[in-house]
C-alpha positions as CSV (number, residue, x, y, z in Angstrom):
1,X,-15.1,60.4,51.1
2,X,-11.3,59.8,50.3
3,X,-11.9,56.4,49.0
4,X,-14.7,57.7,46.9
5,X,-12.8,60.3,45.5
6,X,-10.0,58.0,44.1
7,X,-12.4,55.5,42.8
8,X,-14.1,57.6,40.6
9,X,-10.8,58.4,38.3
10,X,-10.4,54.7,38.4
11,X,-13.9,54.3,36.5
12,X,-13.2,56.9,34.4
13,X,-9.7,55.5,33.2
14,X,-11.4,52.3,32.8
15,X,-14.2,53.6,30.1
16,X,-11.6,55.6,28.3
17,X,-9.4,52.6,27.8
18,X,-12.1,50.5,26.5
19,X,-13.0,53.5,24.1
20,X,-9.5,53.7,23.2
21,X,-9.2,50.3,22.5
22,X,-12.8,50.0,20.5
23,X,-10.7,52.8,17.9
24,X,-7.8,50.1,16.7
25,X,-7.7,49.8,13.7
26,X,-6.9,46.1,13.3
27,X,-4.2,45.4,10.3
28,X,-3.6,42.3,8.9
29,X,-0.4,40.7,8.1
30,X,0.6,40.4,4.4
31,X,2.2,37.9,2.6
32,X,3.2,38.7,-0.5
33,X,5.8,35.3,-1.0
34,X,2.6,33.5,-0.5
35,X,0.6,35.0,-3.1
36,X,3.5,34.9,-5.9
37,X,4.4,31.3,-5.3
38,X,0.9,30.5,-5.5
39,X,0.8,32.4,-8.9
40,X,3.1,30.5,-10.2
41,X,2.5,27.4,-9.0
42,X,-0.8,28.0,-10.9
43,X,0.9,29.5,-14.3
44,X,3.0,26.2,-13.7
45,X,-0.4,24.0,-13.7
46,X,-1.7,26.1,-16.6
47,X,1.0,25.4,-19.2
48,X,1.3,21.8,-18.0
49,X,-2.3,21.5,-19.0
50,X,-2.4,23.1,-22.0
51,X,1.2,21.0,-23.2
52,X,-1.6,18.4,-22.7
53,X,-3.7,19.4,-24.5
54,X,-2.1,20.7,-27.8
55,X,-0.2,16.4,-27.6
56,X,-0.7,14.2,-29.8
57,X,-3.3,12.7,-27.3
58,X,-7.0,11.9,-29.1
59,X,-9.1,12.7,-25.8
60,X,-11.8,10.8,-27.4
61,X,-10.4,7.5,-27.1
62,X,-9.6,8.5,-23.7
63,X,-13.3,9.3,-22.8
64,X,-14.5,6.4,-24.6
65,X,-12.4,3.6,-22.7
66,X,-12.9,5.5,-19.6
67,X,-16.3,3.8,-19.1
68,X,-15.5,0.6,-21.6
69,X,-16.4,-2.6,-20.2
70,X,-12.9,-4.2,-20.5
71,X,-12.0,-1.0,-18.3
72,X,-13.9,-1.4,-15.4
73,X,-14.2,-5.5,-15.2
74,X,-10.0,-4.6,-15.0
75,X,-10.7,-2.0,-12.1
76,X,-13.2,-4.2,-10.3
77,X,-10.6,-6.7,-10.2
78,X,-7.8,-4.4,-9.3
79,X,-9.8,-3.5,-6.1
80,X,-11.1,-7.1,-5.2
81,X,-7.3,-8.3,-5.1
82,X,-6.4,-5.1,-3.3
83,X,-9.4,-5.5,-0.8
84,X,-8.1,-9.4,0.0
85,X,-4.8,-8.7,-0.4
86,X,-5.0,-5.9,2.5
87,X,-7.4,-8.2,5.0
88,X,-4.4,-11.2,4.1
89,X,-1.8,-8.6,5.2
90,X,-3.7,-7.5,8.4
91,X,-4.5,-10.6,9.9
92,X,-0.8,-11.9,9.2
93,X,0.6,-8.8,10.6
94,X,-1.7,-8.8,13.6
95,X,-1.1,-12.3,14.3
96,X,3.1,-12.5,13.6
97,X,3.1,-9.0,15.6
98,X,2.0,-10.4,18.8
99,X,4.0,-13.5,17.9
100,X,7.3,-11.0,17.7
101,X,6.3,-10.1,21.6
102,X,5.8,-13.3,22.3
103,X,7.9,-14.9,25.8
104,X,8.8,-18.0,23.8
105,X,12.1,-17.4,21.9
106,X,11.2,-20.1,18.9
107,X,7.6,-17.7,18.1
108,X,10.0,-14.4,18.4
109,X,12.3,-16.2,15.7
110,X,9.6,-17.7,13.6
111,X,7.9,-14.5,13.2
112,X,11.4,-12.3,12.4
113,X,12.3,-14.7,10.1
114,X,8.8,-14.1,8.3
115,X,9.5,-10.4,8.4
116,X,13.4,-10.7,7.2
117,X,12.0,-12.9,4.2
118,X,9.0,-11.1,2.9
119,X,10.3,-8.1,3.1
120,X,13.4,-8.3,2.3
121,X,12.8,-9.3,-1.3
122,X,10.9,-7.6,-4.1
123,X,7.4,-8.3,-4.4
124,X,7.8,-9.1,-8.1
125,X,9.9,-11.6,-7.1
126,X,7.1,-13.5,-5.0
127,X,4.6,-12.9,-7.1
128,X,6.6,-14.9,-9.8
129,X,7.8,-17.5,-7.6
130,X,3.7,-17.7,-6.2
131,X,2.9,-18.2,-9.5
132,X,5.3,-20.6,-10.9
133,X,5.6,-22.9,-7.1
134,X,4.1,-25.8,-9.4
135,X,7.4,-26.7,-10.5
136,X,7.9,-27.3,-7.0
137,X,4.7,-29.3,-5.8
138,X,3.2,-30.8,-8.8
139,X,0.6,-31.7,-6.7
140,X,-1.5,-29.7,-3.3
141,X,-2.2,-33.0,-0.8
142,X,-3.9,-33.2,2.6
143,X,-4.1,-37.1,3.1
144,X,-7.4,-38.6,2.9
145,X,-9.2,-35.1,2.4
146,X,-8.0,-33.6,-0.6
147,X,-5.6,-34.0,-3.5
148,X,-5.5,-31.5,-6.3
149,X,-2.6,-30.2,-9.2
150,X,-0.8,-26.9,-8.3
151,X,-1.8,-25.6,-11.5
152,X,-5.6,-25.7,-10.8
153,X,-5.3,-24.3,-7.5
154,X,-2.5,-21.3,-7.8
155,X,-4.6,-19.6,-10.2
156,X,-3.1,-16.2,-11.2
157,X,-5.8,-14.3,-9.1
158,X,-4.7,-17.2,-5.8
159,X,-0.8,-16.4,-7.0
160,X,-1.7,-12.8,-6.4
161,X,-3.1,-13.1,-3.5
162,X,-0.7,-14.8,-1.8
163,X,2.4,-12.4,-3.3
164,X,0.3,-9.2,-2.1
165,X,-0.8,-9.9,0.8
166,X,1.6,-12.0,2.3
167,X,4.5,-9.6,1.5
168,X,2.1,-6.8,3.2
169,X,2.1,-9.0,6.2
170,X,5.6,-8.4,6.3
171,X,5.7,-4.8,6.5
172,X,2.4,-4.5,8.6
173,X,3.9,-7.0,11.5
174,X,6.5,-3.9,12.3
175,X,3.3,-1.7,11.9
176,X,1.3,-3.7,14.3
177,X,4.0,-4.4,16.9
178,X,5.1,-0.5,17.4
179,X,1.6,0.3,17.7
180,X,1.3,-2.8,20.9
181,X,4.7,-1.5,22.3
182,X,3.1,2.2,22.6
183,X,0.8,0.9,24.7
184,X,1.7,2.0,28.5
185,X,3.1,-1.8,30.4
186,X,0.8,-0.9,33.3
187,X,-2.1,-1.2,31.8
188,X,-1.6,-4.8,30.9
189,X,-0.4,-5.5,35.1
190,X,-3.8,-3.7,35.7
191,X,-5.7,-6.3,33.3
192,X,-3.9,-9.1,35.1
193,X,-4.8,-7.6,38.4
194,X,-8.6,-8.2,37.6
195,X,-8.2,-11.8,36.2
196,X,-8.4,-11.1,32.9
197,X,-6.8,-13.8,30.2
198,X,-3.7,-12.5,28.0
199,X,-6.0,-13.1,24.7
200,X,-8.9,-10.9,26.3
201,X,-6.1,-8.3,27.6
202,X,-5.1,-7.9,23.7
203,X,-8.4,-7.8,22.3
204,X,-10.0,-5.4,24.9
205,X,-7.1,-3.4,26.1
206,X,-4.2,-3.2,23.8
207,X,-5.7,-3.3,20.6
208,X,-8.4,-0.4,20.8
209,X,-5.6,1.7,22.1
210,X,-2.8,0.5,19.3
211,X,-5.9,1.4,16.2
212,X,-5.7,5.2,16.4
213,X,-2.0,4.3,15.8
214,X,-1.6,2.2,13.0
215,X,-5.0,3.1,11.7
216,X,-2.5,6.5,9.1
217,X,0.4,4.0,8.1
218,X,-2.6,1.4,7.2
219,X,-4.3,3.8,5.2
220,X,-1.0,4.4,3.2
221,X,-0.7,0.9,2.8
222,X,-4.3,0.6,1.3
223,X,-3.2,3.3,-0.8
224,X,0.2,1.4,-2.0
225,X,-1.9,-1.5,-2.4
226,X,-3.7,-0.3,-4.8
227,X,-0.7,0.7,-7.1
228,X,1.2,-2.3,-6.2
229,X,-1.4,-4.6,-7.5
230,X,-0.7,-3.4,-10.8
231,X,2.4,-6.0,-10.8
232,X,0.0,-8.9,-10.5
233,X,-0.1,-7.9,-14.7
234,X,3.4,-9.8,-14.7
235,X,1.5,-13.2,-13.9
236,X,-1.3,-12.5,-16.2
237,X,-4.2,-11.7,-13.7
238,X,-6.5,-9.5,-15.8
239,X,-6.3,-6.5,-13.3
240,X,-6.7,-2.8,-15.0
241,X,-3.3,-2.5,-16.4
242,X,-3.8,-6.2,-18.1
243,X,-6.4,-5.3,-19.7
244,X,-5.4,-2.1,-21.0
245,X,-2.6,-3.8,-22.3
246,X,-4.6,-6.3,-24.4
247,X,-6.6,-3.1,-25.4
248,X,-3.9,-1.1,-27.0
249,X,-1.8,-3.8,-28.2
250,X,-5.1,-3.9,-30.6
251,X,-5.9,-0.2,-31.4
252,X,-1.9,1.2,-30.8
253,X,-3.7,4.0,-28.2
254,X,-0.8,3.2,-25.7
255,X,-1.3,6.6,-24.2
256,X,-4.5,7.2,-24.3
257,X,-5.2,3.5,-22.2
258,X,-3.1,4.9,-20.0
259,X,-4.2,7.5,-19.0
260,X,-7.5,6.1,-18.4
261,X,-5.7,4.1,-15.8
262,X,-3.8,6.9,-14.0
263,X,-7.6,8.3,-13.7
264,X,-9.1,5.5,-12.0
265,X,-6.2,5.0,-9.8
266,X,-6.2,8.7,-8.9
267,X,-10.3,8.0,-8.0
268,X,-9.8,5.0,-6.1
269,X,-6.6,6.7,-3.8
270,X,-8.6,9.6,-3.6
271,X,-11.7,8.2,-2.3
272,X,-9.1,6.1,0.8
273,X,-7.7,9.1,1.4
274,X,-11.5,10.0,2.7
275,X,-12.5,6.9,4.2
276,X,-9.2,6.8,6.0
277,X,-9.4,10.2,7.2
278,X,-13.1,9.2,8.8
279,X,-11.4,6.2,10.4
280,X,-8.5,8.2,11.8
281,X,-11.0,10.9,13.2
282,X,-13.3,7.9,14.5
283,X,-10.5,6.1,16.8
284,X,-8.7,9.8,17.3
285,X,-12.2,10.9,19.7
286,X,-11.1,12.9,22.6
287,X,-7.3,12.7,21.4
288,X,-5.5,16.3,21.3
289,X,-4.2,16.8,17.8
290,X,-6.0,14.7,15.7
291,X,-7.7,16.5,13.5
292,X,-11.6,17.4,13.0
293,X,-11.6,19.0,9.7
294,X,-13.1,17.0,6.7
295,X,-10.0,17.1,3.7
296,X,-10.3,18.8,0.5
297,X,-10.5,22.3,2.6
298,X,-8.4,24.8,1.6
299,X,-8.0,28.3,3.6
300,X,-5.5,31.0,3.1
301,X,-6.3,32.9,5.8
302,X,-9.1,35.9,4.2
303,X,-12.0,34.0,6.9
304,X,-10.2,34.5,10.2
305,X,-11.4,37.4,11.6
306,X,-9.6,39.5,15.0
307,X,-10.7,38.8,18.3
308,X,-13.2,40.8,19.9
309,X,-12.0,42.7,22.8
310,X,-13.4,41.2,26.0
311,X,-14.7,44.4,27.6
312,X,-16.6,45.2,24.0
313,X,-20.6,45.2,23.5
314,X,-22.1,42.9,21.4
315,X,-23.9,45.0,18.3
C-alpha cells in the first residue's frame, strides 16, 4: 500500500508535465541582418539591371545572334575542344600520377619534370608554341609508315588540343596523385596478400576510392576548361569568341557579340555544375557529408518546423 501510494503522485506529475509542455509556445529566432543584407543585395541586383538596360546596348542584336548559326557552330566547337581537351588531360594526369609514385627514380623525374614544365608556363604560351612547332619539324616522320608536313597535321583545332589538354595534364597529375596518396597503405598490402597484380590493385582498389576525391577539383577543371578554351582564338581555331570576333568586326556590335558569349558560357558552366554535382553524389554513396540535395535549392529557414515533443499524440 506504501508503494502504491507514492506511485500515484508520480503518474500524476508525469501527465502534468506533458500538459505543461504541450502549452509552449515555440518562438522562432529572428534575423533581422539576414533580411536587410538580403534587401540590398537585391536593390543592388535591381539597379545593376536596370544600368543595363537604359545602355547603349540594342538587345535585339543580342537576341538575334544568340541563336545565329555562326554562334552556335562557334559553341559547338568550344565544347568539342573542351570535351577532348579534358579526356587528353585525364588520361595524362592519371597515367604521370601513378608514374610520380612510381619505385623507379628515372619515372618519378620524368613525370615531375612534366608537371614543372606544363605548368609552370602560361597556357598561351603553349598554345602558340603548339601552333607554330613547324618551324621546328618541317616535316612529322615515322620511317617506312608515314611522312607528312607539320603544317597539315598541327591544324589549329590539333594545336589546341595538344595546348589544352596537355597543360591540364599538368595540373590534373597533382590532382590524381593526392587523391592515390589518400588512399589508406594497408589496403594495397591486403591486395597483395590475395595475389592480386599492382595494375589490377590500381584499377580495382585505389582508383574507385581516389574518384569521390578528385571527382569536385575535376569538375572545376571542366568548368575552367570551358573558359580557357577561349584562348585557342589566339591561333585562329574558330571557337565561340572567334567567331564573334569575325562577326562584329563586320556589324561594329562589339558588345552586343559579347554578351551573347558570356550567355552561352554561363549555360554551359551551369549545366557542369549539375552533372558534376550527380557525379559527386554518385561516387559520395554511403559517405557522411556529401551532400544529397539537388543544387539550385534555396531555403532561409520559414520550412523548418519545431520538434514534436516525444511524449505528444499524434492529431
Amino acid at each position: 500500500m506504501p508503494m502504491l501510494s507514492q506511485a500515484a503522485p508520480d503518474t500524476n506529475r508525469v501527465g502534468a508535465d506533458a500538459l505543461q509542455q504541450r502549452s509552449y509556445k515555440i518562438v522562432r529566432l529572428k534575423h533581422p541582418g539576414r533580411w536587410l543584407s538580403g534587401v540590398a543585395v537585391v536593390i543592388l541586383l535591381a539597379l545593376l539591371v536596370k544600368a543595363f538596360a537604359d545602355g547603349k546596348i540594342q538587345w535585339d542584336v543580342v537576341g538575334k545572334f544568340l541563336t545565329a548559326e555562326v554562334i552556335l557552330r562557334g559553341f559547338a566547337n568550344t565544347l568539342l575542344i573542351s570535351f577532348f581537351a579534358m579526356i587528353l588531360g585525364a588520361g595524362l594526369g592519371t597515367l604521370f600520377a601513378v608514374m610520380r609514385l612510381s619505385q623507379n627514380p628515372v619515372t618519378r623525374f620524368v613525370a615531375w619534370l612534366y608537371v614543372w614544365i606544363f605548368r609552370g608556363t602560361p597556357v598561351l604560351l603553349q598554345l602558340l608554341i603548339w601552333f607554330n612547332i613547324a618551324l621546328v619539324f618541317p616535316t612529322i616522320t615515322i620511317p617506312g609508315l608515314f611522312e607528312a608536313r607539320t603544317v597539315d597535321v598541327v591544324t589549329p583545332f590539333v594545336a589546341a588540343l595538344l595546348g589544352l589538354g596537355i597543360n591540364e595534364g599538368a595540373y590534373m597529375t597533382e590532382v590524381v596523385r593526392g587523391g592515390i596518396s589518400s588512399v589508406d597503405h594497408g589496403q594495397t598490402e591486403a591486395a597483395k596478400t590475395i595475389g592480386m597484380s599492382r595494375f589490377q590493385t590500381l584499377w580495382r582498389i585505389i582508383l574507385p576510392q581516389t574518384m569521390r576525391l578528385i571527382i569536385p577539383p575535376m569538375g572545376n577543371s571542366a568548368i575552367g576548361m570551358l573558359k580557357f578554351s577561349s584562348l585557342a582564338t589566339a591561333i585562329s581555331f574558330t571557337e565561340m569568341l572567334n567567331a564573334a570576333q569575325q562577326v562584329y568586326f563586320v556589324n561594329g556590335a562589339v558588345i552586343e557579340l559579347l554578351l551573347v558569349c558570356a550567355v552561352w558560357y554561363l549555360l554551359g558552366t551551369t549545366v557542369l555544375n549539375i552533372v558534376q554535382f550527380y557525379i559527386e553524389r554518385y561516387y559520395g554513396r554511403g559517405v557522411a557529408g556529401v551532400a544529397s540535395r539537388p543544387p539550385f535549392r534555396f531555403s532561409f529557414g520559414l520550412s523548418r518546423t519545431a520538434p514534436r515533443p516525444a511524449n505528444e499524440e499524434r492529431s
